[in-house]
C-alpha positions as CSV (number, residue, x, y, z in Angstrom):
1,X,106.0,97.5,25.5
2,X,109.9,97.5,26.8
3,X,108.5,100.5,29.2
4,X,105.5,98.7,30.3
5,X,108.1,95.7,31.3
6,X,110.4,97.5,33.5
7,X,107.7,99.3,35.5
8,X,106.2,96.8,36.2
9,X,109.3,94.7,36.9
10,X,110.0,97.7,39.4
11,X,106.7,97.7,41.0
12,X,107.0,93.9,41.5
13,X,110.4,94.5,42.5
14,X,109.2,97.1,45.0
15,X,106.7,95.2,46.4
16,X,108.2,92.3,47.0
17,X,110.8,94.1,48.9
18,X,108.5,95.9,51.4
19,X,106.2,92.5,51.8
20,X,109.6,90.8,52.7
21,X,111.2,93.1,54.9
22,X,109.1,95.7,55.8
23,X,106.2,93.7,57.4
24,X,105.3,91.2,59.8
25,X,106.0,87.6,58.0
26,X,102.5,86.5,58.3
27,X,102.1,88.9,55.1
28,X,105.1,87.1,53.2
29,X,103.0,83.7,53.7
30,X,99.8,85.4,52.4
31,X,101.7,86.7,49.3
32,X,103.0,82.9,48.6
33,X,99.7,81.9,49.4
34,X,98.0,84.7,46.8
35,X,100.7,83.7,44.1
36,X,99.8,80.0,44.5
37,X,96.3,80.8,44.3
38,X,96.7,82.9,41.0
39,X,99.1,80.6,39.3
40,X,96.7,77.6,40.2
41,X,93.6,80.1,38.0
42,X,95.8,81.0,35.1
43,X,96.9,76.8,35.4
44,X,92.5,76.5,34.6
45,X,93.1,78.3,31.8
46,X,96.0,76.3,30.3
47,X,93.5,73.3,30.4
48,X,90.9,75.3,29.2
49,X,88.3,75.4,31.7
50,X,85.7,77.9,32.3
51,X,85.8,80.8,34.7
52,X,84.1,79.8,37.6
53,X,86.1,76.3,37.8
54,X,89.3,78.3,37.4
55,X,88.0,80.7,40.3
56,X,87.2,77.2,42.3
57,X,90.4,75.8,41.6
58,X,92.8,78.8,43.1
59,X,90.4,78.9,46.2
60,X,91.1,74.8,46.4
61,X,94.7,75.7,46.1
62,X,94.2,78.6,48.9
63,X,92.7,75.5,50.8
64,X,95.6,72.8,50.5
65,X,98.2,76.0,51.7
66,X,96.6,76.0,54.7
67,X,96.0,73.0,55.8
68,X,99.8,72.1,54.9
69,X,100.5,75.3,57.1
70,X,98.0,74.4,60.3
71,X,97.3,70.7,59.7
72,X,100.4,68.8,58.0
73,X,103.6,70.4,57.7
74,X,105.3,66.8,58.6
75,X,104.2,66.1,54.9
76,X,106.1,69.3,53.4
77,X,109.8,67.5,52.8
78,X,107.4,64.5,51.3
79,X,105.9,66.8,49.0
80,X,109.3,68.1,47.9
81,X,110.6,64.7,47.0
82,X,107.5,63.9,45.2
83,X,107.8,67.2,42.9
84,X,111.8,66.5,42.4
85,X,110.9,63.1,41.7
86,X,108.4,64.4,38.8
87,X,111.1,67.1,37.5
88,X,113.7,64.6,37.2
89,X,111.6,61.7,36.3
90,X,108.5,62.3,34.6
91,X,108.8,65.6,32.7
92,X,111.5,64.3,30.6
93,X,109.1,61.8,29.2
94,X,106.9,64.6,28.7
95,X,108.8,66.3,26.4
96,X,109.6,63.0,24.4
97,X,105.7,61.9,24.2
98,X,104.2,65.5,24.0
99,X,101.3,64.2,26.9
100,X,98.4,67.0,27.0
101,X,96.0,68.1,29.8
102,X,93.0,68.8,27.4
103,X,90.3,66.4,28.2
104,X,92.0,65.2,31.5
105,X,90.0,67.1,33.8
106,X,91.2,65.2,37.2
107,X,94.8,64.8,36.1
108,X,95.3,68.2,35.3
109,X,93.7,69.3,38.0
110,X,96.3,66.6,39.9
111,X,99.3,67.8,37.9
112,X,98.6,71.2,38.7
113,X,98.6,70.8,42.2
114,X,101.9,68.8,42.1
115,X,103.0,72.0,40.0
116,X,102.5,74.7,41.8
117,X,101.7,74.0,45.9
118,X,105.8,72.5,46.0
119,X,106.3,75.9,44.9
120,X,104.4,77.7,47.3
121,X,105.9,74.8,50.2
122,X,109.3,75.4,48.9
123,X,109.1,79.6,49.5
124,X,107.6,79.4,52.8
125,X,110.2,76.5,53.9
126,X,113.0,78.9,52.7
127,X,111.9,81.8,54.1
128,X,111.8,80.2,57.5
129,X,115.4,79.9,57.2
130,X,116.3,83.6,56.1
131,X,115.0,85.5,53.8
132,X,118.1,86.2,51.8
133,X,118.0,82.4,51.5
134,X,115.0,82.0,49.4
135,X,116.1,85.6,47.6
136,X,119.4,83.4,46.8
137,X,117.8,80.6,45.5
138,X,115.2,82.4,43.3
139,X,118.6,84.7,42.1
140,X,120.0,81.5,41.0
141,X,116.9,81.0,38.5
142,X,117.1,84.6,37.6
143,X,120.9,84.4,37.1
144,X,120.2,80.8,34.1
145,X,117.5,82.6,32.8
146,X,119.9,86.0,32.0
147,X,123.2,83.9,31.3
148,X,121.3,81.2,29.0
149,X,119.8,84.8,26.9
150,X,123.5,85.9,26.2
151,X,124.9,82.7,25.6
152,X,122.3,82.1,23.6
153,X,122.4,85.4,22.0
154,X,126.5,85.1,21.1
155,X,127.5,81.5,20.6
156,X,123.9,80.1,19.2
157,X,122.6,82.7,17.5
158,X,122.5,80.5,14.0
159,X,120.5,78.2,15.8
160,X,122.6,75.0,15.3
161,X,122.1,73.4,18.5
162,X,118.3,73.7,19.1
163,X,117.5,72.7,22.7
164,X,114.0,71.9,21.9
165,X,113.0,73.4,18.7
166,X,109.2,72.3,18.4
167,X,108.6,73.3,22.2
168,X,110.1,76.8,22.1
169,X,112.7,77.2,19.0
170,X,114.8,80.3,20.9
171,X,116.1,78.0,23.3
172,X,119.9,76.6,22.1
173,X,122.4,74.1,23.8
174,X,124.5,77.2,23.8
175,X,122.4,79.1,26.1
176,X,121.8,76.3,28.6
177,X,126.1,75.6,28.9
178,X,126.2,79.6,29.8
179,X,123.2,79.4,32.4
180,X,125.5,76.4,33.9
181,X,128.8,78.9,33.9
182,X,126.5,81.7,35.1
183,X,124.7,79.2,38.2
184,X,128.5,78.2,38.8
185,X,130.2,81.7,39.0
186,X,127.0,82.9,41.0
187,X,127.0,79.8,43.3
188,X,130.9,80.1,43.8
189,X,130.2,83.8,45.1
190,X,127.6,83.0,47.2
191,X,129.2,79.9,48.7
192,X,132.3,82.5,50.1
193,X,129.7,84.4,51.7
194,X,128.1,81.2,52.8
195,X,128.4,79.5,56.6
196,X,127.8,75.8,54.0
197,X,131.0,76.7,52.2
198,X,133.1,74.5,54.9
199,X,130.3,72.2,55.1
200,X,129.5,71.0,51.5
201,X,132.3,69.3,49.4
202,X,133.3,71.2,46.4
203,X,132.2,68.5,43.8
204,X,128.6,68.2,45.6
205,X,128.2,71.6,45.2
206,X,129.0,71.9,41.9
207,X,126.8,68.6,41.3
208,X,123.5,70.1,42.9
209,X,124.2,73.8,41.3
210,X,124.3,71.4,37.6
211,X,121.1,69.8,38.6
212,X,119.4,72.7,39.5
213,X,120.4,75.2,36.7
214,X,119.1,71.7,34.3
215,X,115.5,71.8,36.7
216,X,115.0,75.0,36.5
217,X,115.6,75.2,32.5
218,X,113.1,71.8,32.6
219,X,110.4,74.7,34.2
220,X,110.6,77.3,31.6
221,X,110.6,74.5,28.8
222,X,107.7,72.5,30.6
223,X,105.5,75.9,30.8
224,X,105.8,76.7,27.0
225,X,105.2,73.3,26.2
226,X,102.0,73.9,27.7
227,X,100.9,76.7,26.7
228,X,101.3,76.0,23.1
229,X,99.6,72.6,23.4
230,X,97.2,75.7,24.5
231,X,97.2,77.9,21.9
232,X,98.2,81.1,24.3
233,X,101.1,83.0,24.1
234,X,101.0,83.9,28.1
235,X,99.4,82.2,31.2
236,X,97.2,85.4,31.7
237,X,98.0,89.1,31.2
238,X,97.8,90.2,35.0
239,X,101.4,91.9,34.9
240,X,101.5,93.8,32.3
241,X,104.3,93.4,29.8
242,X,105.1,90.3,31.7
243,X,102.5,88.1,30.6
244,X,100.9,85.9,34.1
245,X,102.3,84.4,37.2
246,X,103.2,81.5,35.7
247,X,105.0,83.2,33.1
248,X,107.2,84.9,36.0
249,X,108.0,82.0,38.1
250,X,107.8,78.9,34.9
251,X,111.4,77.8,36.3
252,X,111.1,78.6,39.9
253,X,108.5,75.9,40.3
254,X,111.1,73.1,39.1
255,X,113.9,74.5,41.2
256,X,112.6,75.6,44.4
257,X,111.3,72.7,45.3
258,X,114.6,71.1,44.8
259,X,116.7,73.6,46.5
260,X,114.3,73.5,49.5
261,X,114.7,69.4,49.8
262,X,118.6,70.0,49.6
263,X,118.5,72.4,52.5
264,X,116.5,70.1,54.1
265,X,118.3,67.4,54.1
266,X,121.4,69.9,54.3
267,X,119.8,70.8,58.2
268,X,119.0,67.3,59.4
């Protein structure tokens, strides 16, 4: 299982790399476009639907990307307000009323879409800016997600400070205060390195890297949640060893949309 994990974490890994900087960036907005449309079919399956309507759904994801891309792209920074506003606002009382998408066809549908095309808008905005920026910003989830696991692993391994023990019971206080040191001491690297760093007050900084190591932990948790309302262990098993898409980018959907509407308001 462990070898199955890391090749195909290095054939991602590889991929990725040659999509981004080895090709012409039309391909980098077809692969956000392909993972939107495969997140949006393994999302079917989390409500349970049937094959053909998950099929239908990723194509009517496929659909909204482009007509975003061609058609509306005013509506992009409106879109990323709407999905912070749901992080922040709504998924909160998620978690404290347990809400489901079985039987809600049309919301779920709705909810997905709220989900995952901020997502996909959030990776194409940032990658219009640089490349290393959207790399960054996805490092940042990658860098809570590793530095919650030790700090979990070392200071809440006795499980005394559940974060959320009936949504996923591994999850500890203790791991999400060392994804916040890790998000800081990453953030505080990158900000050196950074053309913001004499742009951005310190305390803002420190503020909006807070909020979004807390949004992007509000991702992984929101995902589980989910899926066990589901009774599935993993969105799908496309990558194997991994589990699905969704499984793979659970906290990038709450973050990226937030670090995308910060840059943009960061440009204006």
């Amino acid at each position: 299982m462990l070898r199955t994990r890391v090749v195909t974490a290095l054939l991602l890994v590889a991929g990725l790399a040659l999509i981004l900087f080895a090709m012409p960036p039309l391909a980098a907005l077809l692969t956000f476009a392909a993972i939107a449309a495969l997140a949006a079919w393994e999302w079917g399956g989390l409500m349970k639907q049937d094959k053909p309507a998950r099929v239908m759904y990723g194509f009517v994801l496929l659909l909204f990307c482009w007509q975003l891309t061609v058609g509306a792209p005013q509506l992009v920074p409106v879109l990323l307000g709407v999905s912070v506003a749901f992080w922040i606002l709504v998924v909160p009382l998620w978690f404290r009323f347990k809400w489901t998408l079985a039987g809600n066809d049309f919301f779920g549908y709705l909810l997905g879409a709220l989900v995952i095309l901020p997502t996909w808008a959030a990776m194409v905005a940032l990658h219009a800016v640089s490349t290393w920026l959207m790399l960054a910003a996805m490092a940042l989830v990658w860098v809570a997600d590793i530095s919650a696991y030790f700090a979990g692993r070392t200071f809440g391994k006795h499980g005394k400070h559940k974060l959320a023990p009936s949504i996923s019971p591994g999850k500890t206080w203790e791991g999400v205060a060392g994804a916040v040191v890790g998000v800081l001491i990453y953030g505080g690297i990158v900000l050196m390195f950074s053309p913001l760093k004499d742009t951005l007050p310190l305390p803002l900084v420190v503020l909006l890297l807070v909020l979004l190591t807390l949004v992007s932990v509000m991702g992984d948790l929101f995902e589980s949640l989910l899926k066990r309302q589901a009774g599935i262990k993993d969105s799908s098993n496309l990558l194997p060893g991994h589990g699905g898409v969704l499984d793979r980018i659970d906290a990038l959907t709450s973050a990226l949309p937030l670090a995308a509407l910060i840059l943009y308001f960061v440009q204006r």
